[in-house]
N, C-alpha and C positions, 0 to 999 in steps of 0.2 A: 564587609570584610571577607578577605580570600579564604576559603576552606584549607587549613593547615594538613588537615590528615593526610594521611600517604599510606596507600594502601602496600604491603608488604605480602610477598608468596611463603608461603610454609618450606619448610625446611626441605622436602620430596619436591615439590613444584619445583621450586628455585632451581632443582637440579635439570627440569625437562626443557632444551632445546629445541626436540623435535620428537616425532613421534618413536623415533628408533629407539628411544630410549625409555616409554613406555612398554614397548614388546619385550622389556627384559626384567622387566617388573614381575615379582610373587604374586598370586592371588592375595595375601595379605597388605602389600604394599598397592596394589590396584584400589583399595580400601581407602588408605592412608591417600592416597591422590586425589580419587574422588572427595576427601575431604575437605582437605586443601581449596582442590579447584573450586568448590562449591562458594566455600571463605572468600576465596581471593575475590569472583566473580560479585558477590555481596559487597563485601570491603570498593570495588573497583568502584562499583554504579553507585553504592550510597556516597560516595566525594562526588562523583561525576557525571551520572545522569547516563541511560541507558534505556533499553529495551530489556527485562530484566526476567518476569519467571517463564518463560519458554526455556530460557538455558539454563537456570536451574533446576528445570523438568529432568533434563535431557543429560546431566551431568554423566551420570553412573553409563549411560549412552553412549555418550562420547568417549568416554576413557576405556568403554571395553572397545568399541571399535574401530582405536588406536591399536590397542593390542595385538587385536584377530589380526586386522588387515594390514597389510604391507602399503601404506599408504607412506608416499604419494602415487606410487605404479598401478595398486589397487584404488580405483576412482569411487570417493563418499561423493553423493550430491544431497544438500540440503535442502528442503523446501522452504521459501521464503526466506528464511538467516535469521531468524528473531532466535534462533534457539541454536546457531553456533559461536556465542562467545567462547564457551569453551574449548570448541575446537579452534578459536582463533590464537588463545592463550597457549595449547598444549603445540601450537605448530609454528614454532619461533616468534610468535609475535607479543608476547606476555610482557616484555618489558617496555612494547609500546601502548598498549594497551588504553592507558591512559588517556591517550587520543583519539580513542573509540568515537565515530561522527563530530569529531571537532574538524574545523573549517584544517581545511591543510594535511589531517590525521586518518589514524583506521576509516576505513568503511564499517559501518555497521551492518555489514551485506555480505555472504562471501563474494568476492571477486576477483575475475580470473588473475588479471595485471598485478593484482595484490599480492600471490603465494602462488605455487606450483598445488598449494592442498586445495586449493578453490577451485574447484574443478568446472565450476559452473556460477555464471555468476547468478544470482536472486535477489525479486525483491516482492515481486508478484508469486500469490500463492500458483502452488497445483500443476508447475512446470517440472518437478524432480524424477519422474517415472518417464516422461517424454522424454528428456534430456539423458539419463539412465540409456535408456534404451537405443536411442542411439551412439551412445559409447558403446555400448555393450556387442552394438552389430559391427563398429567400426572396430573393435578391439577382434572379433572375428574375420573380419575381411584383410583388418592385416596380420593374421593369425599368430595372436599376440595371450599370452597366458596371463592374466587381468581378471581382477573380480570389480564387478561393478555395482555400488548399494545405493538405493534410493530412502531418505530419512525422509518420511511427509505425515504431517499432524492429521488428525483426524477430519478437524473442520476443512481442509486443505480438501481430503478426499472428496468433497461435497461437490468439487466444480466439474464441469461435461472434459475437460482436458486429462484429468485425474482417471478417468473411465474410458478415454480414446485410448489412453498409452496400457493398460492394464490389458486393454480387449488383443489392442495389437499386439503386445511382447505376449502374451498366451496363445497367440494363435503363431508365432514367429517361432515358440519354444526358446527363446532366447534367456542365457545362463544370468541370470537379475536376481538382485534379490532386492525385494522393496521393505520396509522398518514402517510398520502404520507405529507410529506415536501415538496411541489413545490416553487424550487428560481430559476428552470432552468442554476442549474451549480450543479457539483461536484467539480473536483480540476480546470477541462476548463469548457468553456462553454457544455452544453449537446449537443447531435446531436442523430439526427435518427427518426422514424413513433413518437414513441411514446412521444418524445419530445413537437413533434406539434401538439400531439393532445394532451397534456396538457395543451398547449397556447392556443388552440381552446376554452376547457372549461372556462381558465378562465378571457378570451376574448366575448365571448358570452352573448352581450346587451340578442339575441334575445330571450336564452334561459331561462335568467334569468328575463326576465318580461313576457313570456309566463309561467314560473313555478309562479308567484306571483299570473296572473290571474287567473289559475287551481285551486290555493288553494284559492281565494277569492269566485272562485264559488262554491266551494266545502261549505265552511261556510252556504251559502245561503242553501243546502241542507239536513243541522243540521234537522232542522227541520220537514224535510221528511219522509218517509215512508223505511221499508228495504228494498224495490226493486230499490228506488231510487236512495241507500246512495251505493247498491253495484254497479251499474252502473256508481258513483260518480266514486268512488274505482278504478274501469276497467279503466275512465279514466284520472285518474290519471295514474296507471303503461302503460297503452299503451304513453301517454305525456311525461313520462318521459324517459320510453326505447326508444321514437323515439328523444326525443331531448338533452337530458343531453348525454353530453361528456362523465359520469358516466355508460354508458349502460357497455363497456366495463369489467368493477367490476361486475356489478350486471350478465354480461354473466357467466363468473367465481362462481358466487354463494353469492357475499358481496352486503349488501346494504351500498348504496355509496350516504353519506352528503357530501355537498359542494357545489362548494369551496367557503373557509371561511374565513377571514381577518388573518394569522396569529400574527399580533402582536396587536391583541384585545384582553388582557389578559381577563378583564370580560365576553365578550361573550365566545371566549374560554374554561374558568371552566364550566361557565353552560352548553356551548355543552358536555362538557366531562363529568357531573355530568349526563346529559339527556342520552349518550349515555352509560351510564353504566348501566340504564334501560331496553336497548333493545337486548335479547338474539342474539345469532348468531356471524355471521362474518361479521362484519360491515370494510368501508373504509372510512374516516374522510379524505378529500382532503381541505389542510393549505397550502396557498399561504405567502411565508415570502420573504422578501430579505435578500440576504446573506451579510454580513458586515454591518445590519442592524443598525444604531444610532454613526459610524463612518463614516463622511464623504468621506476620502480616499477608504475608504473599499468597500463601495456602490459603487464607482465612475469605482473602478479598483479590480474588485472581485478575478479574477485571479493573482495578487497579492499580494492580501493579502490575498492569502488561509491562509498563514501561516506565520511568520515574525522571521527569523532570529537571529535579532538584534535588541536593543534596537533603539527607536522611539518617538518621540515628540507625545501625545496622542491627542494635539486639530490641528497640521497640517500633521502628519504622516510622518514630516521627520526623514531620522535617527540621529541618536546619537551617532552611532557608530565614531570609533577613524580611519579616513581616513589611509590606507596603500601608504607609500611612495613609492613605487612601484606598480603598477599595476599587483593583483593577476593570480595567473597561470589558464589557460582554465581548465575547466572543461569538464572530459570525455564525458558527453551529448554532449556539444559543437564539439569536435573532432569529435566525432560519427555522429552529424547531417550535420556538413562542410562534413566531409568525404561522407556521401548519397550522397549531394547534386551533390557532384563533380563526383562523379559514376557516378549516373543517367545523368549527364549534356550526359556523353559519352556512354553510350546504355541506349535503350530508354526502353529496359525491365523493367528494374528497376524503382519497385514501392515501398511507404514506408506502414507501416501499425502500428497501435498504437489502444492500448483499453484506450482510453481514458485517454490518458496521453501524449498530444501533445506536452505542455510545459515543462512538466517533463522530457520524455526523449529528448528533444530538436528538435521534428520532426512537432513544429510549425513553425521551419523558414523554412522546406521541404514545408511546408503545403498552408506558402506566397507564395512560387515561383512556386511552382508547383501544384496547387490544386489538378489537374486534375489525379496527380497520387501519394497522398496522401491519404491513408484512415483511419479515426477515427471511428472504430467501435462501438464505447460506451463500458459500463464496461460489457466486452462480449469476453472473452480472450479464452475460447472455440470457439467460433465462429470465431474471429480473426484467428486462427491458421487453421483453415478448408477452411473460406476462401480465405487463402494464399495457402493452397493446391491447392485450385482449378485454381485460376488464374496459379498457375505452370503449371500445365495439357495445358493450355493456351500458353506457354512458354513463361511467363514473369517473371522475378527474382524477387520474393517479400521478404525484408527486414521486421520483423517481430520485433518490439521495444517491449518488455513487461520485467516489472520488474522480477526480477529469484521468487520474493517470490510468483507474480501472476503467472508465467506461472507454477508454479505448480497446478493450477484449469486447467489447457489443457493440462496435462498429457499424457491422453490417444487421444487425438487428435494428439498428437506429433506421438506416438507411430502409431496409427492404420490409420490414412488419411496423414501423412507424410512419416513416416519412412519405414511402409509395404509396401509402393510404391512407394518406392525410388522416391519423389520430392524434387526438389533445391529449399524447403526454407531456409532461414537464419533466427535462432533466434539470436535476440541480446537481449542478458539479463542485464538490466540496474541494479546499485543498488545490485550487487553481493556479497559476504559478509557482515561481520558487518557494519549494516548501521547506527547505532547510538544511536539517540532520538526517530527514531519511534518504537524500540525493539523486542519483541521477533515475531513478527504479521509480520514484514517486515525484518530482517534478511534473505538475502540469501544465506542459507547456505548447501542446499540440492542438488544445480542443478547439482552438478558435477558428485553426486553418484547417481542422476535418469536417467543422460542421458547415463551416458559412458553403460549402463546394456541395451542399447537399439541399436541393429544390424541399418546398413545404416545412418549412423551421425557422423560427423566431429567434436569433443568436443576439442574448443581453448580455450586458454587467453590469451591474452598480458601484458605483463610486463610494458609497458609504452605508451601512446601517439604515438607512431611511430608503433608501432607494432598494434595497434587498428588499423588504418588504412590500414597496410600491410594485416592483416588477411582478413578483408573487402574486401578489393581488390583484394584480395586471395579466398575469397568465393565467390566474385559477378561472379567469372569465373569456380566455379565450378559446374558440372553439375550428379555425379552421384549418389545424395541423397543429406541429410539435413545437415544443417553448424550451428553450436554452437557456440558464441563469448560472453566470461560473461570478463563484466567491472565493476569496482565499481563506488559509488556516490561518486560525488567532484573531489577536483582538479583534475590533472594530475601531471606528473611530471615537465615539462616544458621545455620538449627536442627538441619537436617540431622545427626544423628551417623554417623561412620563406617560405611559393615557394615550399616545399619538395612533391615531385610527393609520393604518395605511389607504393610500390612494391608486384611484389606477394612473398611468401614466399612458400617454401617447405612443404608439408603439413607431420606433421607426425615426425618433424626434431628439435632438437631441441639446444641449445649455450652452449658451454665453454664462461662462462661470465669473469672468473679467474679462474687462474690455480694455485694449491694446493697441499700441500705433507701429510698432516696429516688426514684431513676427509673432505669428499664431501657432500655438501649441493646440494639438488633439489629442484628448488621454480617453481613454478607453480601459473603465475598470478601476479599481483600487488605487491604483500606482500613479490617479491624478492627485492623491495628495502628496508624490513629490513635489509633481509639477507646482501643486500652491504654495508648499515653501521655497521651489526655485525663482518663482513669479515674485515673490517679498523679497526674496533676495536683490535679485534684478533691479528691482522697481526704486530699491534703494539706493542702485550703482545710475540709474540714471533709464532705464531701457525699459520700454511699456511690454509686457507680454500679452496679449490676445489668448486667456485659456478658456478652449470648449470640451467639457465634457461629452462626448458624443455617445454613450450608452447602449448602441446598439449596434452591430455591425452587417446584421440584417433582421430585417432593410437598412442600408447606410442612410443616414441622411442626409440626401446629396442636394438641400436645397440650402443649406447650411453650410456645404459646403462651398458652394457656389458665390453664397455671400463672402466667405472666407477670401476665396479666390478671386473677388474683387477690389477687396481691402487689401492683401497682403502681396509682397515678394515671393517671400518664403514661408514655407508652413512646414512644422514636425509632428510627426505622428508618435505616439508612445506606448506599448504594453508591456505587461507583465506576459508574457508568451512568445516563441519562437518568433523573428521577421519576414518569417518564409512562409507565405499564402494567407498571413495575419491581418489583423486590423489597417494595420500599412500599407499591406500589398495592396486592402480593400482600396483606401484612400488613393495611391496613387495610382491605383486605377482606371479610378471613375476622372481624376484627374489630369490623367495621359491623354484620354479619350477628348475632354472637354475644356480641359483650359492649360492646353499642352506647354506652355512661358513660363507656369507655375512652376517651383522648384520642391520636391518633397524630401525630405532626410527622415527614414524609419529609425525609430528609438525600438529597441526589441532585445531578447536573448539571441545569441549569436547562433551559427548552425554549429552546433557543436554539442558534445555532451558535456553538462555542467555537474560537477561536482558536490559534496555535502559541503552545508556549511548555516550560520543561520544567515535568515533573509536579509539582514541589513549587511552583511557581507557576503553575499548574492549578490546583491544588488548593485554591491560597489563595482562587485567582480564583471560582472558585463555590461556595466554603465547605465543603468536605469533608475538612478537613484536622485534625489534633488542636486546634489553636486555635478551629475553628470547632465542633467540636463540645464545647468546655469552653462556646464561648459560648452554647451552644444550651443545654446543659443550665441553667445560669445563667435565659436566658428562660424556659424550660418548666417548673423551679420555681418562679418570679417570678410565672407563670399558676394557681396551685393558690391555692386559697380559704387565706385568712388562719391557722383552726385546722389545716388541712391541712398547708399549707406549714411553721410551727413543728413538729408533729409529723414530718414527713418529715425535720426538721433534727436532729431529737432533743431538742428543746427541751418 
């Protein structure tokens, strides 16, 4: 049954447009919004599923930095977007809202094509001080009166990009001001130096009633003479570089306020009105809790990064319609049983994750096994380096990062993995169309960046069993790097109880069914369309030929060879771009070798694709069982007259 509720803006809200009409708001009425906005944002995602307490963190945030800033002239950039629902609400978009990551509706992202307020589109953490920074020089060169603010979470700070733009805009002196968000979470809890020393600062009795007295004796010296008032001066910055948490920043080049109540809307505006007065690169460190003014939210923040499903708004249960059967595992799930069950049995075997413990399922590795578990923070460069290096070491590190991030460790793969032949395994979580989160998190590139890279084993598995098999199959290989991309969500649900995984043949790949008309090649998950296109088919009259080919290096072309002696026509199918994909591989080695052969690539088109969920992905760029009944349908429609009756059985 449909969810009836309808989520309704408070009586203030209803009134906001656009931000102009926040900057005319009372301190009191700034109150009264944040209130509202907070409701509405709750009311919105419990009907309809969202990304949810980051921007209830961030609420009191956003509503003062409508205020201060003259936006949209003054450029906000957001890090990652998980935390501007509300600015998507307060900047005309509230009564669309509702369509937040539905297929057709909002981005759940800011983005630029979206709004003139999205100044910057996001989706990947730790680009907002980069991107900052460069408006900030270009709103200079066109000598243009513009404030430019960088909003970036704490966990965000943790990545080498977050430390490139901070080094540079302090050494540039460029007029910035960056907003650290400190709740001490991203999607898990944070981890790492700089985590605890943001608990340090905003844990620090000591520092914070030694800076009250610096500046009370400072007052007394108003009065003083100028030799007095610069020695005041000295020490002040000596007091504060030796005891604020802040020295850090101000090493880099920013002077660094804080930290400062994040959900104090009034004081808030005034800081940001005050700090729009002080040239340079400033750091404004805002301590908020994430799930802010939700009790479940606060309580269980790694739960409610994000919500699914419809949800009761004052106890957080769901509302969803209970499934009479118990849902099929999810590949995370297989993925992390299967570590675990590795590592139980060589003890090399170590996991590693940037910061996505729960995501990819390697916080139940994390319980049992701390000890050889590592969560590097949002540092996917660095994850990848140091899983070379522990190889060097000879221990087998399993490497979790989603396909859309390990494209930031690119060249890590390449030059501290690949040039020197180490056995790591990437396993690429979240591989093709992944959905709601769209065009930021699709992964759709890894197949055509890895296969183009000498020393690496590039798999997929078609189902639950073979996730494993390859696993198992890579935890024992030792003469370079191992590739396994899975998608997000279910599985199929093949899985039998008790089932040992096997290794597999590397290089090798199935007659799934055997065919007389044309041969389908599926590569990955998305050959369970092809088996419902192939029943289809098979019903209308038309034999399909489907081989799961499993690996795209090594292709195997002795397979394919037999193919190309059987068949007219052959179609190739992925879940990923068709440009240097699976495809490209096939018709390849096929141009080369049996150049009469005819190939049709089934793939994501070169384009950027949109939110939406995968079954309407899939329809959208044709890789669905429909679309490939309808392909076969064209591709025997193209065989010569005598050909095509023959191929029918006629």
């Amino acid at each position: 049954m449909a969810d009836e509720r309808v989520a309704t803006p408070g009586p203030l809200l209803a009134t906001i447009n656009s931000p102009a009409a926040i900057r005319k708001l009372s301190q009191d009425q700034l109150l009264d919004l944040s209130f509202e906005l907070r409701d509405y944002i709750i009311d919105v995602v419990s009907i309809h599923g969202g990304h949810f307490g980051a921007s209830l963190g961030v609420v009191e945030l956003t509503v003062a930095l409508h205020h201060a800033y003259n936006t949209p002239d003054d450029m906000i950039v957001w890090d990652v977007g998980h935390q501007a629902y509300g600015h998507k609400i307060l900047t005309g978009r509230r009564d669309n809202f509702h369509t937040n990551r539905k297929y057709g509706g909002l981005s759940g992202f800011p983005k630029r094509s979206e709004s003139p307020y999205d100044t910057f589109g996001v989706g990947h953490s730790s680009t907002s001080i980069s991107a900052a920074l460069g408006m900030a020089v270009g709103r200079d060169h066109n000598q243009e009166d513009k404030h430019v603010v960088a909003v970036i979470g704490d966990g965000s700070m943790s990545a080498g990009l977050a430390f490139e733009a901070l080094n540079n805009a302090g050494a540039m002196n460029s007029n910035v001001l960056v907003i650290l968000n400190d709740n001490r979470m991203s999607i898990d809890p944070n981890v790492g130096a700089l985590n605890e020393y943001l608990a340090d600062i905003t844990s620090s009795g000591t520092f914070n009633k030694i800076r009250d007295e610096v500046y009370d004796l400072l007052g007394h010296f108003k009065s003083a003479g100028d030799k007095m008032r610069k020695v005041a001066s000295r020490l002040e910055a000596a007091m504060t570089t030796a005891l604020t948490p802040g020295s850090l920043f101000r090493a880099l080049g920013f002077k660094y306020y804080g930290p400062v109540d994040g959900h104090n809307v009034k004081n808030l505006a005034r800081t940001l009105k005050d700090l729009k007065k002080i040239p340079g690169p400033k750091l404004l460190h805002v301590v908020t809790v994430k799930g802010k003014g939700f009790a479940p939210a606060e309580k269980d923040q790694v739960k409610w990064h994000a919500s699914g499903s419809p949800f009761d708004k004052v106890s957080g249960a769901s509302l969803a319609v209970k499934p009479v059967k118990p849902g099929k595992p999810k590949y995370q799930d297989i993925f992390a049983d299967t570590l675990i069950h590795l590592a139980e049995n060589d003890r090399r075997i170590v996991g590693i994750t940037a910061a996505m413990p729960s995501g990819t399922g390697l916080l139940k590795m994390m319980k049992l096994m701390p000890e050889r578990t590592y969560d590097v923070g949002i540092a996917e460069q660095h994850g990848v380096t140091f899983a070379a290096g522990l190889a060097t070491q000879g221990l087998k590190p399993f490497v979790a990062i989603y396909s859309t991030f390990m494209q930031r460790a690119y060249d890590q793969v390449i030059h501290d993995v690949c040039i020197q032949k180490l056995p790591v395994v990437l396993c690429m979580d979240r591989a093709g169309l992944v959905g709601a989160d769209g065009p930021t998190h699709h992964g759709l590139y890894d197949i055509s960046y890895l296969r183009a890279i000498p020393n690496i084993v590039v798999g997929a598995p078609m189902n639950e069993i073979e996730l494993r098999d390859m696993m198992f199959t890579a935890s024992g290989y030792e003469d370079g790097a191992f590739a396994i991309r899975y998608p997000r969500g279910e599985a199929q649900g093949f899985l039998p109880e008790g089932q040992q995984p096997s290794a597999m043949e590397i290089g090798k790949g199935q007659q799934l069914r055997e065919g007389d008309d044309i041969a389908v090649l599926s590569y990955g998950t998305i050959g369970n369309e092809v088996v419902k296109a192939a029943a289809q088919l098979a019903e209308e009259g038309i034999s399909v030929g489907h081989y799961n080919m499993r690996f795209v290096k090594p292709l195997d072309t002795a397979l394919i060879d037999t193919i190309a002696n059987r068949y007219q026509r052959l179609i190739t199918i992925e879940d990923g771009t068709r440009l240097g994909g699976f495809g490209s591989a096939v018709a390849e080695y096929v141009a080369e070798n049996h150049p009469g052969l005819a190939v049709k690539i089934m793939g994501v088109p070169d384009a950027i694709i949109e939110h939406g969920s995968q079954k309407e992905l899939y329809r959208e760029v044709g890789i669905d069982a429909q679309a490939v009944t309808e392909m076969v349908h064209t591709e025997l429609n193209r065989l010569p007259s005598p050909l095509l009756q023959s191929a029918r059985g006629h």
